[in-house]
Backbone as a ProteinNet text record, in pm:
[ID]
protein_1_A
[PRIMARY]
XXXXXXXXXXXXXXXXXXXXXXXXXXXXXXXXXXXXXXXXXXXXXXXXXXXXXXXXXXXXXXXXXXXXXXXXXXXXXXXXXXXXXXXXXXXXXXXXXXXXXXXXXXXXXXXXXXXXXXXXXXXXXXXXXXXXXXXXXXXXXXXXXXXXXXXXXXXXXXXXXXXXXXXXXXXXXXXXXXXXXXXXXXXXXXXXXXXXXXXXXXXXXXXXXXXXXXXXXXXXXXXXXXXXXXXXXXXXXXXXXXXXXXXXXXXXXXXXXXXXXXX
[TERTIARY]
4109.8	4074.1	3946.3	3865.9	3765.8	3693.9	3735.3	3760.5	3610.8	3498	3388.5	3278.3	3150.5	3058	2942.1	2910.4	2842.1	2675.8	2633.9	2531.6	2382.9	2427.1	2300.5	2291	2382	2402.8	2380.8	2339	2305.5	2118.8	2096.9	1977.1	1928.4	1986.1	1912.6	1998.5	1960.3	2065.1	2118.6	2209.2	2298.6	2369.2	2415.9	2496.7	2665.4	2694	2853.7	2927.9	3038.5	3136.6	3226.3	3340.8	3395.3	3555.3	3556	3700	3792.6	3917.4	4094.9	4143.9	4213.4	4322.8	4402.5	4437.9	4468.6	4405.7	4400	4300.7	4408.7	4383.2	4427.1	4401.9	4503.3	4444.7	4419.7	4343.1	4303.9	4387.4	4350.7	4450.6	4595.3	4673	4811.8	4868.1	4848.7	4891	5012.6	5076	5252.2	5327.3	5266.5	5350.6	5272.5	5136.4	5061.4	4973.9	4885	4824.8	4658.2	4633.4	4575.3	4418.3	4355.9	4161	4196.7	4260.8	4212.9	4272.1	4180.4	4181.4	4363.1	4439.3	4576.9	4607	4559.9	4579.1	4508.2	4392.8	4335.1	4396.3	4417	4503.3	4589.7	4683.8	4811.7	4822.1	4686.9	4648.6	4611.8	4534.9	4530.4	4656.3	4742.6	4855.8	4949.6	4901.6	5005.9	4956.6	4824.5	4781.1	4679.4	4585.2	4512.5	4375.3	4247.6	4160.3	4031.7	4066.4	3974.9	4071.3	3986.9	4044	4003.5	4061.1	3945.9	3969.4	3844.3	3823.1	3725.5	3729.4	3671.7	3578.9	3459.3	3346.5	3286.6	3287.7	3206.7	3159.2	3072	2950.5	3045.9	3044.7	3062.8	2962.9	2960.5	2850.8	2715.1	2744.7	2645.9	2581.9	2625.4	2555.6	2557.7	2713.4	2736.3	2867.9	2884.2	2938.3	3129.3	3201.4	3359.6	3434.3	3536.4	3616.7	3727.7	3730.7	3816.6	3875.9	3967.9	3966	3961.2	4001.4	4029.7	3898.7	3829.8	3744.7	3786.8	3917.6	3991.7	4050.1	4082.7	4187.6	4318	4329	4478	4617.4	4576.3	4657.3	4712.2	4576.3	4611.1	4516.6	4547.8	4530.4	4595.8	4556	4636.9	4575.9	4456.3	4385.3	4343.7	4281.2	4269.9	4067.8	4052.9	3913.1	3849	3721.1	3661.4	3607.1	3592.6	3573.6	3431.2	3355.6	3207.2	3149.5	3261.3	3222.9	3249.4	3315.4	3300	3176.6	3166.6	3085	3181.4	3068	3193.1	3245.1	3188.9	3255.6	3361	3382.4	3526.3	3603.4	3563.2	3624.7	3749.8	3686	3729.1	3813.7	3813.7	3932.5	4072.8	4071.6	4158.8	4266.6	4387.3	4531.5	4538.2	4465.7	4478.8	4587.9	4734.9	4787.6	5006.7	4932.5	5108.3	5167.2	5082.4	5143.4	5224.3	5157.7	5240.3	5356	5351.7	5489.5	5464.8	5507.1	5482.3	5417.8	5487.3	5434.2	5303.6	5223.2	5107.7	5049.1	5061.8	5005.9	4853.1	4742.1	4643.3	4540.4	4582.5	4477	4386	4275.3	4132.4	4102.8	4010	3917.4	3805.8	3822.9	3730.5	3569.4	3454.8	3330.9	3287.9	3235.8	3201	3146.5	3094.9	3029	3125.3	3210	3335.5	3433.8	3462.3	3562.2	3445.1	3328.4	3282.5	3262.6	3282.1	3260.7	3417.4	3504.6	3647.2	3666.6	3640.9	3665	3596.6	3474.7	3426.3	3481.9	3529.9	3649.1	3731.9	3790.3	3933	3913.7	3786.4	3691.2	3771.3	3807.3	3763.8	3661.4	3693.7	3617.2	3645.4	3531.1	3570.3	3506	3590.1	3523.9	3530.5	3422.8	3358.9	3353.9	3472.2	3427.1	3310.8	3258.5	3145.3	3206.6	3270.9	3321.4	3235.7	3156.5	3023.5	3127.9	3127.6	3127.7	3035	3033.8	2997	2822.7	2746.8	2595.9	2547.6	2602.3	2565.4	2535.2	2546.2	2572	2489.6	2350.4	2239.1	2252.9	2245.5	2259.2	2368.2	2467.1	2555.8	2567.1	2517.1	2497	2377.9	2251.2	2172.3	2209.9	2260.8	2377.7	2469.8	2496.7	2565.9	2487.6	2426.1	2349.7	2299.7	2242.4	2138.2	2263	2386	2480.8	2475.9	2496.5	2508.7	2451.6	2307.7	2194.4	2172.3	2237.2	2209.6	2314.4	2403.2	2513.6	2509.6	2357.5	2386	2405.6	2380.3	2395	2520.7	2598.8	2748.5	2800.2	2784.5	2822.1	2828.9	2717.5	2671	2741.8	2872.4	2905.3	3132.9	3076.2	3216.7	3169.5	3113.8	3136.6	3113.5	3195.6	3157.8	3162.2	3063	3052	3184.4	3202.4	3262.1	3236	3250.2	3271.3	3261	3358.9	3397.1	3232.8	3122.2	3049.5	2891	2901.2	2753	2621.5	2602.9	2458.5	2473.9	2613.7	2612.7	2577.9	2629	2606.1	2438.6	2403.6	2231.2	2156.4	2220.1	2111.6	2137.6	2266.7	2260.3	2199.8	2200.8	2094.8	1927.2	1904.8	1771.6	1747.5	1863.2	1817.9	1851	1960.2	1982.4	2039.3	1962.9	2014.5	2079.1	2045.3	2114	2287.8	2309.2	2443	2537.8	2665.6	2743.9	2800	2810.4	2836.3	2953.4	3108.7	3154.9	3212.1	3229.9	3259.7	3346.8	3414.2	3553.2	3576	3706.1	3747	3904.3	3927.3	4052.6	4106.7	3985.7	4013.2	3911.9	3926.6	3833.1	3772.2	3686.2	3653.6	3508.4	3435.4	3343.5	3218.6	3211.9	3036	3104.7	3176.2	3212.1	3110.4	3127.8	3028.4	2910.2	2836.8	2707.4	2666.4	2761.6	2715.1	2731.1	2818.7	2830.4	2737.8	2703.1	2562.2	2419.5	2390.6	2296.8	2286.7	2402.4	2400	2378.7	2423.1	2391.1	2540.9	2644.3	2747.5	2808.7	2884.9	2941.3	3077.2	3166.3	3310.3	3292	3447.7	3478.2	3602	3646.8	3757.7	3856.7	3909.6	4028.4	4138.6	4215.9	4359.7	4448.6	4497.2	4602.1	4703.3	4683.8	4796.3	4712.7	4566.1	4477.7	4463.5	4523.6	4492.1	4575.8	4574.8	4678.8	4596.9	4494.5	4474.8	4344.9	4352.4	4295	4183.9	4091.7	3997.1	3889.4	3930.9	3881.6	3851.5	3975.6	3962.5	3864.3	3889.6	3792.3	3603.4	3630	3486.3	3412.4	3507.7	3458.9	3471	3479.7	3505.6	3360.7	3362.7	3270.5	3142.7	3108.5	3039.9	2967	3037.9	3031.9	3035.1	3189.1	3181.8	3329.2	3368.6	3546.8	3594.7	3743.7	3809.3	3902.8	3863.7	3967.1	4045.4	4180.3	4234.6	4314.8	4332.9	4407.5	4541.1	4627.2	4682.1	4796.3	4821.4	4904.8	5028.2	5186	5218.2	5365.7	5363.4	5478.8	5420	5488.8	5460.9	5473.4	5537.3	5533.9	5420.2	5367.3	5265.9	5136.7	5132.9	4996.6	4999	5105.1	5098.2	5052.8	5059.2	5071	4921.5	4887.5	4730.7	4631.2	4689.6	4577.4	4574.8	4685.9	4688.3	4639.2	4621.9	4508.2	4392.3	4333.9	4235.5	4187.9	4208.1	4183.5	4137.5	4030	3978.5	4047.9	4088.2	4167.6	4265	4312.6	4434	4418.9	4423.8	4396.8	4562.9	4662.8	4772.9	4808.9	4918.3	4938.3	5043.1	5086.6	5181.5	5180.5	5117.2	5059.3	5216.9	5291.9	5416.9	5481.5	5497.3	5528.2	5464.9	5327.8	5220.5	5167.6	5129.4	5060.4	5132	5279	5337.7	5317	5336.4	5255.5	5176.1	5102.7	4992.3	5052.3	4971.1	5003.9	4937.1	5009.4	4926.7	4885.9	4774.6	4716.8	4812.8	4827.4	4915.8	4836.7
3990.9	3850	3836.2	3749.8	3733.1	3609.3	3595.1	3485.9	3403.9	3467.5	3480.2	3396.4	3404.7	3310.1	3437.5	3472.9	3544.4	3481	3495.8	3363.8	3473.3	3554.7	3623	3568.8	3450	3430.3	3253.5	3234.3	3087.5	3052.2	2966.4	2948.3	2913.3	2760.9	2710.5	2675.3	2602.7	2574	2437.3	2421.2	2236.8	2312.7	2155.8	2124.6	2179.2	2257.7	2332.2	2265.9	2179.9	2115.9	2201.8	2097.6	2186.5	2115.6	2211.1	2142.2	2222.6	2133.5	2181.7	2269.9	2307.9	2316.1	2258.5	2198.6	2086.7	1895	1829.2	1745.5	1634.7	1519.9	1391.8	1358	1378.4	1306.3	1161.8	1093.1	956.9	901	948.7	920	946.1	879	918.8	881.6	899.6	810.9	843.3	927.2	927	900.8	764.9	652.2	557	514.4	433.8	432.2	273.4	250.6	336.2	467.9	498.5	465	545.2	472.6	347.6	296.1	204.4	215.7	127.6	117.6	147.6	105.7	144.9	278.4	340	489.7	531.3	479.1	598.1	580.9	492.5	436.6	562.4	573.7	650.9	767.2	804.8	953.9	992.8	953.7	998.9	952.1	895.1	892.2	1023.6	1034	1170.6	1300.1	1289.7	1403.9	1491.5	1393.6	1448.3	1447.9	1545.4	1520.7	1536.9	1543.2	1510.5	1429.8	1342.1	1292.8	1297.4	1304.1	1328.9	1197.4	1117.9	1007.7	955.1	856.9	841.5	763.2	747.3	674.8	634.5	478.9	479.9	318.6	261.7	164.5	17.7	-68.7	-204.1	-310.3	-353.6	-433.1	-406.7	-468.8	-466.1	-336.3	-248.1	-155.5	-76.3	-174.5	-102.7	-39.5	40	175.6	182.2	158.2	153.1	245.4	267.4	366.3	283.1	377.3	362	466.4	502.5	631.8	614.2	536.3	514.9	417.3	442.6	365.2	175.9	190	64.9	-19.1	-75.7	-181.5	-202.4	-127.7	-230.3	-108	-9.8	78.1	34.7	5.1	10.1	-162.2	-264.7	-406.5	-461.8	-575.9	-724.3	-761	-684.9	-732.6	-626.1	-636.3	-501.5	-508	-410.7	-400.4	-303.6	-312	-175.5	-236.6	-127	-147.4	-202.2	-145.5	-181	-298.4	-365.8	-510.8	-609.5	-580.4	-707.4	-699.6	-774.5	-757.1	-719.6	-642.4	-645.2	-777.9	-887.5	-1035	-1014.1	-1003.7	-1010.8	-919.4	-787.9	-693.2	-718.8	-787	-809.2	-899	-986.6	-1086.2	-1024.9	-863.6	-831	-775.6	-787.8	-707.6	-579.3	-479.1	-357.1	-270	-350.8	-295.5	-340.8	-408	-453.1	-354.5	-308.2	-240.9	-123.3	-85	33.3	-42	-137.3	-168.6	-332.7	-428.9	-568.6	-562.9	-476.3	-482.9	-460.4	-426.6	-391.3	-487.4	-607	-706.1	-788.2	-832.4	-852.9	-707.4	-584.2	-461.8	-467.8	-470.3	-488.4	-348.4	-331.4	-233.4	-233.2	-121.3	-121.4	-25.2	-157	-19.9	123.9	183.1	301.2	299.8	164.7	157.3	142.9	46	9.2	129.5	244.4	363.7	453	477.8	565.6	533.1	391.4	317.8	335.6	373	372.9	479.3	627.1	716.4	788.1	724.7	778	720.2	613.5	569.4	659	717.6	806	929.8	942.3	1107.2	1213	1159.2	1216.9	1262.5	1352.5	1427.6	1372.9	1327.5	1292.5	1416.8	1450.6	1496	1370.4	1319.1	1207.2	1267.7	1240	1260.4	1138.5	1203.9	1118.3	1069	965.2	933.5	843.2	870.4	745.9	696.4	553.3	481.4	522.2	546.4	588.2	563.2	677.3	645.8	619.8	630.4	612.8	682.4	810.3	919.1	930.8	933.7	955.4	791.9	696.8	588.8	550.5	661	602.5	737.8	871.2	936.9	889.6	790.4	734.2	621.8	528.5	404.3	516.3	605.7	675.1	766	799.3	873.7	760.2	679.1	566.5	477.5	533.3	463.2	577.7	667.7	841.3	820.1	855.9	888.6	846.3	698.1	631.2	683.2	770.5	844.9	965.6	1086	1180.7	1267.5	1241.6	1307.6	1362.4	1180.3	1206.5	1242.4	1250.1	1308.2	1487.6	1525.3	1676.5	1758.3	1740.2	1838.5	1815.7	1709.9	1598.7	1543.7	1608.5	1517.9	1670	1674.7	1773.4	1611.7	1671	1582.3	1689.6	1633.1	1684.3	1613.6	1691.7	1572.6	1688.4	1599.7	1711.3	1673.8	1590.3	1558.3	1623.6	1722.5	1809.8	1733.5	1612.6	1533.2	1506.6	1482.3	1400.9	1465.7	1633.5	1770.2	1755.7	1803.8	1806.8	1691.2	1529	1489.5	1461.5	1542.6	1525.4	1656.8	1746.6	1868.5	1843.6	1759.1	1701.7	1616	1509.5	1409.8	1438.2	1533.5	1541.3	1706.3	1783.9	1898.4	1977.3	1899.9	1961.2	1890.1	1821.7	1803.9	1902.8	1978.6	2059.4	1990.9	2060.6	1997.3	2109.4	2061.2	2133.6	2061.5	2175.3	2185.6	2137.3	2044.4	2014.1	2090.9	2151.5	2220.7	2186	2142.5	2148.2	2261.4	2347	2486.8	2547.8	2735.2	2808.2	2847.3	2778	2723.4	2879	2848.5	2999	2948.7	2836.4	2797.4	2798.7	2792.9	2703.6	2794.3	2936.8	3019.8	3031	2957.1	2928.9	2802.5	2727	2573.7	2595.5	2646.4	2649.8	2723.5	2810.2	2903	2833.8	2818.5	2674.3	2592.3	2510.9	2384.3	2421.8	2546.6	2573.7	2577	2558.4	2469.3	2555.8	2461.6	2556.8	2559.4	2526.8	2511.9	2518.4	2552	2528.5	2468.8	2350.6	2265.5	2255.8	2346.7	2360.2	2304.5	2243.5	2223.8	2342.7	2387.3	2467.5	2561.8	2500	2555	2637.7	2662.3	2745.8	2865	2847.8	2982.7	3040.9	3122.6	3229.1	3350.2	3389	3506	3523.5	3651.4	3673.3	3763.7	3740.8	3774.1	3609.9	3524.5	3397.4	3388.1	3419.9	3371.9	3470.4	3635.3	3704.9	3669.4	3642.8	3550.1	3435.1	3337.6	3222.5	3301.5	3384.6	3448.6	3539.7	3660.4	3692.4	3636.8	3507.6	3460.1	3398.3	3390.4	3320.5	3204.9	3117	2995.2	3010.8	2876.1	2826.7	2765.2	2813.7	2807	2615.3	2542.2	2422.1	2360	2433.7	2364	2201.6	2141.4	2037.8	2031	1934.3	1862.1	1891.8	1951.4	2071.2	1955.4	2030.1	1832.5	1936.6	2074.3	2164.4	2274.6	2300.8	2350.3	2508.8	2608.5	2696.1	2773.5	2641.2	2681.6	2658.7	2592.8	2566.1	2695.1	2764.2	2878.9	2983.5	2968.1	3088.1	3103.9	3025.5	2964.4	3006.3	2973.4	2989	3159.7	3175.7	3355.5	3407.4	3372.1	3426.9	3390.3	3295.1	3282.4	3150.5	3050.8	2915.6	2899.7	2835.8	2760.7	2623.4	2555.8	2467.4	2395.7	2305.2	2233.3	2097.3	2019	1899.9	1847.9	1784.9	1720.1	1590.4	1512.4	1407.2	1373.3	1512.1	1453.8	1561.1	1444.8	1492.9	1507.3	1429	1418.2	1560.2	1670.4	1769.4	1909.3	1851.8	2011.7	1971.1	1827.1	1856.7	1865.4	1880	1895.9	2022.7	2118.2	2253.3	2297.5	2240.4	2309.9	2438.4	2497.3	2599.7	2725.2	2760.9	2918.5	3015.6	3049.7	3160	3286.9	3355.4	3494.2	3583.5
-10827.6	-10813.1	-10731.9	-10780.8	-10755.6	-10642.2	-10517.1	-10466.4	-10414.7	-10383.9	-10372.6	-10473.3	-10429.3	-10526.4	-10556.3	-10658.8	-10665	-10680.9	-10535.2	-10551.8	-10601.3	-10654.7	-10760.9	-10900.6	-10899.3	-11005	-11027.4	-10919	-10903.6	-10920.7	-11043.2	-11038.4	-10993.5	-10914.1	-10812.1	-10679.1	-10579.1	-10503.2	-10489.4	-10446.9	-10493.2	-10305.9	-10278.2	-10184.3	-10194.1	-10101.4	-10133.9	-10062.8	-10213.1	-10129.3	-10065.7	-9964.4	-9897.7	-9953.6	-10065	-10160.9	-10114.3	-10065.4	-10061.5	-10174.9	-10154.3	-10262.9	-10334.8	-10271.4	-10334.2	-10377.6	-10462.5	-10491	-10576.7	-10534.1	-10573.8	-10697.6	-10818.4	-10936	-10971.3	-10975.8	-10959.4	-10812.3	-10723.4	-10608.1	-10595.8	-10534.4	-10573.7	-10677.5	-10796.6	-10922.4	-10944.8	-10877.2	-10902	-10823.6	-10741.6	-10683.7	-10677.3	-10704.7	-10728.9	-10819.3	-10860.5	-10989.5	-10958.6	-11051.5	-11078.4	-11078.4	-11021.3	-10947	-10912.9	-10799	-10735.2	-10558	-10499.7	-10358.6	-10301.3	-10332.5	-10281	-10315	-10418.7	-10438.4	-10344.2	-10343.8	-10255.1	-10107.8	-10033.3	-9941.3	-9934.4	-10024	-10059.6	-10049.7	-10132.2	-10139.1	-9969.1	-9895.6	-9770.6	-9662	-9689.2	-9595.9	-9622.1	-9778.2	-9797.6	-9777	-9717.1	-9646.8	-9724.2	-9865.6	-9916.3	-9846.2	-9882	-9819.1	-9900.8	-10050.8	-10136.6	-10257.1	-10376.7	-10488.4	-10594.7	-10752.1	-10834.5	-10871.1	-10899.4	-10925.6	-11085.9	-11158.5	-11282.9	-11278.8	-11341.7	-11321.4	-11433.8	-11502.2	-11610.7	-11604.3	-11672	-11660.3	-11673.8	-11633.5	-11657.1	-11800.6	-11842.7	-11942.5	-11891.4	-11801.7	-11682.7	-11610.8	-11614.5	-11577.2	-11445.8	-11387.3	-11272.3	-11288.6	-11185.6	-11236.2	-11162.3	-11223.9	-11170.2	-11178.4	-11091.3	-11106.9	-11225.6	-11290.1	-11411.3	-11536.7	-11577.4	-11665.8	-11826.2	-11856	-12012.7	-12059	-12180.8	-12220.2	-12285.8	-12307.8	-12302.2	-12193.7	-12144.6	-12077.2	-12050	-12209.2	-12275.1	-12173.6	-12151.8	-12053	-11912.7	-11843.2	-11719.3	-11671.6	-11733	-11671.9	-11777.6	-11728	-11809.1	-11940.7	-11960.7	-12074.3	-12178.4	-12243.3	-12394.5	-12399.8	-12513.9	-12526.1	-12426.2	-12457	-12419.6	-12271.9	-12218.9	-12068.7	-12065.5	-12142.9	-12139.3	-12232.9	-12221.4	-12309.8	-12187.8	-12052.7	-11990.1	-11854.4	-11814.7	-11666	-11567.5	-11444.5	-11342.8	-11267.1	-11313.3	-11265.5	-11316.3	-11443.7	-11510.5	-11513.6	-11480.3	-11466.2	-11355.7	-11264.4	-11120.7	-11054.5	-11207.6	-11261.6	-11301.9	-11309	-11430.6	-11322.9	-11324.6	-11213	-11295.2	-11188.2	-11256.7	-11152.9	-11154.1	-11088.9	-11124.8	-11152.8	-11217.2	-11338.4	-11406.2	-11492.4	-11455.2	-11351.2	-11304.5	-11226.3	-11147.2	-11069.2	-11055.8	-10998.9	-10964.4	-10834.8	-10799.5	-10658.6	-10597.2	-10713	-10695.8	-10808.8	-10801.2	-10878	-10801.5	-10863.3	-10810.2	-10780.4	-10801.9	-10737.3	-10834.7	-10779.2	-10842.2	-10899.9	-10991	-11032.3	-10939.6	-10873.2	-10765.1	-10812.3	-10728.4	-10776.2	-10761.8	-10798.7	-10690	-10574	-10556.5	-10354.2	-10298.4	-10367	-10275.2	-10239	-10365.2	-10347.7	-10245.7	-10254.4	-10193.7	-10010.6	-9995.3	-9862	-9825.5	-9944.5	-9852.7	-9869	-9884.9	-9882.7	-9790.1	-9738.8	-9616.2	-9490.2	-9506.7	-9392.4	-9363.3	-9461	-9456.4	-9468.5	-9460.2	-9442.7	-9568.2	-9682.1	-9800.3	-9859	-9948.7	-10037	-10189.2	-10279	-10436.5	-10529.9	-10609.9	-10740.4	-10884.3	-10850.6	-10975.2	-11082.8	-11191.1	-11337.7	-11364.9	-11483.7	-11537.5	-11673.5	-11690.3	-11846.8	-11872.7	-12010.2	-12022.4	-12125.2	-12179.7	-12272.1	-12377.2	-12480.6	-12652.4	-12622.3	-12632	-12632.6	-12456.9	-12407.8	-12237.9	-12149.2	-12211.1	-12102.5	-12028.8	-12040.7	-11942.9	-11861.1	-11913.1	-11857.2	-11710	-11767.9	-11668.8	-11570.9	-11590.2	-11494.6	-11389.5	-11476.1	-11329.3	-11256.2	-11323.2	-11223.7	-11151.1	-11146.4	-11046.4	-10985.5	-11000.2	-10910.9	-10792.4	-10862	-10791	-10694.4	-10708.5	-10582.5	-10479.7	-10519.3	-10437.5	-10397.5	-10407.9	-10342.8	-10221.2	-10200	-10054.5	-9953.8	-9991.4	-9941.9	-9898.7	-9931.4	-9974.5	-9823.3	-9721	-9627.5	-9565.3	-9562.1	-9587.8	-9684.7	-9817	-9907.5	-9921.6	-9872.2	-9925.3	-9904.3	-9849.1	-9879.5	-9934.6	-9989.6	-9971.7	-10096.8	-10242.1	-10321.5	-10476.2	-10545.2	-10670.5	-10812.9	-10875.7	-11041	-11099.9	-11259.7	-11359.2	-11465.1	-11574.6	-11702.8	-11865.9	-11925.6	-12052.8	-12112.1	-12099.3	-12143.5	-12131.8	-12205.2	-12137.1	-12143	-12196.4	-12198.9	-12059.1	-12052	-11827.5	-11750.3	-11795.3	-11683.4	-11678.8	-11765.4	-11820.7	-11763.7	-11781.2	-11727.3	-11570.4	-11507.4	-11365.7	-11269.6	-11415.6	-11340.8	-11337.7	-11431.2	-11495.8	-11336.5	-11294.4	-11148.2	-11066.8	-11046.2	-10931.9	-10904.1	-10925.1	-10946.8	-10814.3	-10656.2	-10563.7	-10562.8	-10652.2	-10628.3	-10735	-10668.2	-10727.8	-10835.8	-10973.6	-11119.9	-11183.3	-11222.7	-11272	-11412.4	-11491.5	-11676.1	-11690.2	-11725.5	-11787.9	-11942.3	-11930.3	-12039.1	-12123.7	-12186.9	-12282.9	-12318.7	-12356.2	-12367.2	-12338.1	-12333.3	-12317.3	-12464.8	-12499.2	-12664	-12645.9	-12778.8	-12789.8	-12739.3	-12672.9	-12608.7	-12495	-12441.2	-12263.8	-12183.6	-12217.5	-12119.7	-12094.6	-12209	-12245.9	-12191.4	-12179.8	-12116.2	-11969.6	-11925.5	-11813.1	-11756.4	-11770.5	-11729.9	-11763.4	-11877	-11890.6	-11767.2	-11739.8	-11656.7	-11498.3	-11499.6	-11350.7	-11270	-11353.5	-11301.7	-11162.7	-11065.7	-10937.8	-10985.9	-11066.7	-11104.4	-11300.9	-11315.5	-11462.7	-11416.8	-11494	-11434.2	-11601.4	-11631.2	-11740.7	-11734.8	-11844.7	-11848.5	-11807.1	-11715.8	-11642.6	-11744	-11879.2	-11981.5	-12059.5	-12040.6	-12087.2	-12010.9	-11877.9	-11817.5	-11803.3	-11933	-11955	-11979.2	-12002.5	-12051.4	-11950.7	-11852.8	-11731.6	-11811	-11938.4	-11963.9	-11945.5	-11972.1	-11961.2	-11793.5	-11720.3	-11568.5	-11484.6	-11544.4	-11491	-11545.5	-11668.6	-11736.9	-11596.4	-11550.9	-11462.8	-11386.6	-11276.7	-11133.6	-11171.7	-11271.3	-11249	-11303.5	-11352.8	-11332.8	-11222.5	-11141.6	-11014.8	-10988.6	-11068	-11032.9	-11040.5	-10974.8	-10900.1	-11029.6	-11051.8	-11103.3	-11069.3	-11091.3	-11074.1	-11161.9	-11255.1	-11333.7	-11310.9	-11372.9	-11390.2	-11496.7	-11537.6	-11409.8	-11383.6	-11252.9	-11208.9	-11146.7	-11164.5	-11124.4	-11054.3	-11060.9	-10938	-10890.8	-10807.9	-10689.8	-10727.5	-10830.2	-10881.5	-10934.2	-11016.2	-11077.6	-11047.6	-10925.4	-10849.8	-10821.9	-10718.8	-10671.9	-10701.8	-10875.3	-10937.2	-10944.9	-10968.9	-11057.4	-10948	-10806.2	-10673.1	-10694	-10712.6	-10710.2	-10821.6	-10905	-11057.6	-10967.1	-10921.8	-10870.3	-10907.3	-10895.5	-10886.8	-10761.2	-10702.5	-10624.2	-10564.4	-10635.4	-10603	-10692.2	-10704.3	-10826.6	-10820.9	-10910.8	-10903.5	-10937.2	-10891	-10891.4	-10882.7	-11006.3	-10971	-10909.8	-10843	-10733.9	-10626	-10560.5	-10380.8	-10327	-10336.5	-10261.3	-10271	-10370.5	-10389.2	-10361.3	-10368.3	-10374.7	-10193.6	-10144.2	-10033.3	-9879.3	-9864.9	-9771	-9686.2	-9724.9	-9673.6	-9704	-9821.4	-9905.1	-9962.2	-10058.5	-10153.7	-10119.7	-10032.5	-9956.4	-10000.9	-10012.9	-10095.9	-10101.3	-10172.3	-10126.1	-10080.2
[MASK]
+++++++++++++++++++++++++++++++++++++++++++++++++++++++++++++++++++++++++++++++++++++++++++++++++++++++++++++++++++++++++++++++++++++++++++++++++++++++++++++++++++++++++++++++++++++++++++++++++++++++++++++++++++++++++++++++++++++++++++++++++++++++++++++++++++++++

């Protein structure tokens, strides 16, 4: 196992976050409503100290935490996310669906999640989900919020995104910030993009890492292993010990009580 960065292998240099092992999937989303301000609330009472969080454009052009390119999931209303403004966005209870009790929780922006996550001295890994044709667009509305952050940020913030135009054009603006691959699978380009992009992580579905020619592939490449979405405590374990870097989980309540000790 390969636990190390093989920085002969890094083209340029980016800011090294300082990621847990464990990592908040959209906050605590398995007792609360998913990217928004009470998750994240949630997620740090339960003792997280980074979150992975979703990021994509409003009509308008500003940039929200949000995961699904629709509505009709997780608020009161349907249609594509990038058909309303964030006025109206901000109208919408993105929080009853999951319980009543969480009726009225807003879709919060990214100034607003990134101004409350430095309260609670978190760490985010920002997926980049553009809306259809956006991708460069909505990696610079996010950058152009970062940027006024980056000091506190630098070493408290990793990108992601299954979307390689986003990787590309955030190595293109902002190439000192750390950028990792989202994977479904270990498909016959992943190694090629990821080396391309510069990337510091490959971030896979967890049910792909089965075959320790793929995992020795990312290690000796010299980048961190962060599968997703890991949801017991068995198999986080197992995964840190193949050599995962960290685990992304939607349930903190189970994986972050002692944390998942390296062997």
């Amino acid at each position: 196992m390969n636990n190390g960065k093989n920085m002969s292998n890094i083209l340029a240099p980016f800011f090294t976050p300082l990621v847990p092992e464990i990592i908040g999937h959209r906050g605590a989303c398995n007792s609360t409503p998913e990217n928004t301000i009470v998750s994240i609330l949630k997620a740090a009472k339960l003792g997280a100290k980074w979150l992975e969080l979703d990021v994509r454009l409003s009509s308008d052009k500003v940039p929200v935490i949000f995961h699904d390119d629709t509505l009709d999931r997780t608020t009161n209303s349907y249609g594509l996310v990038n058909k309303l403004t964030l006025k109206s966005l901000k109208q919408l209870d993105a929080g009853s669906w999951y319980d009543t009790s969480f009726s009225g929780e807003q879709i919060p922006t990214l100034l607003e999640t990134i101004n409350q996550c430095l309260k609670l001295g978190l760490g985010i890994n920002l997926e980049i989900k553009p809306n259809l044709g956006e991708a460069q667009e909505t990696v610079r509305a996010t950058i152009s919020v970062i940027q006024e952050f980056k000091q506190k940020l630098k070493n408290n913030m990793l990108f992601s995104s299954f979307n390689v135009s986003c990787l590309q054009e955030l190595l293109n603006l902002a190439p000192e910030w750390p950028r990792g691959l989202l994977l479904n699978n270990f498909n016959s380009d992943w190694l090629d993009c990821a080396r391309s992009l510069n990337c510091y992580s490959v971030h896979p579905n967890f049910e792909c890492m089965k075959n320790s020619t793929d995992i020795n592939a990312v290690t000796n490449l010299g980048l961190y292993i962060i599968p997703y979405t890991v949801n017991d405590r068995s198999t986080a374990m197992h995964l840190l010990h193949l050599g995962a870097k960290s685990i992304i989980t939607d349930n903190l309540e189970a994986l972050i009580p002692n944390q998942c000790k390296r062997f």
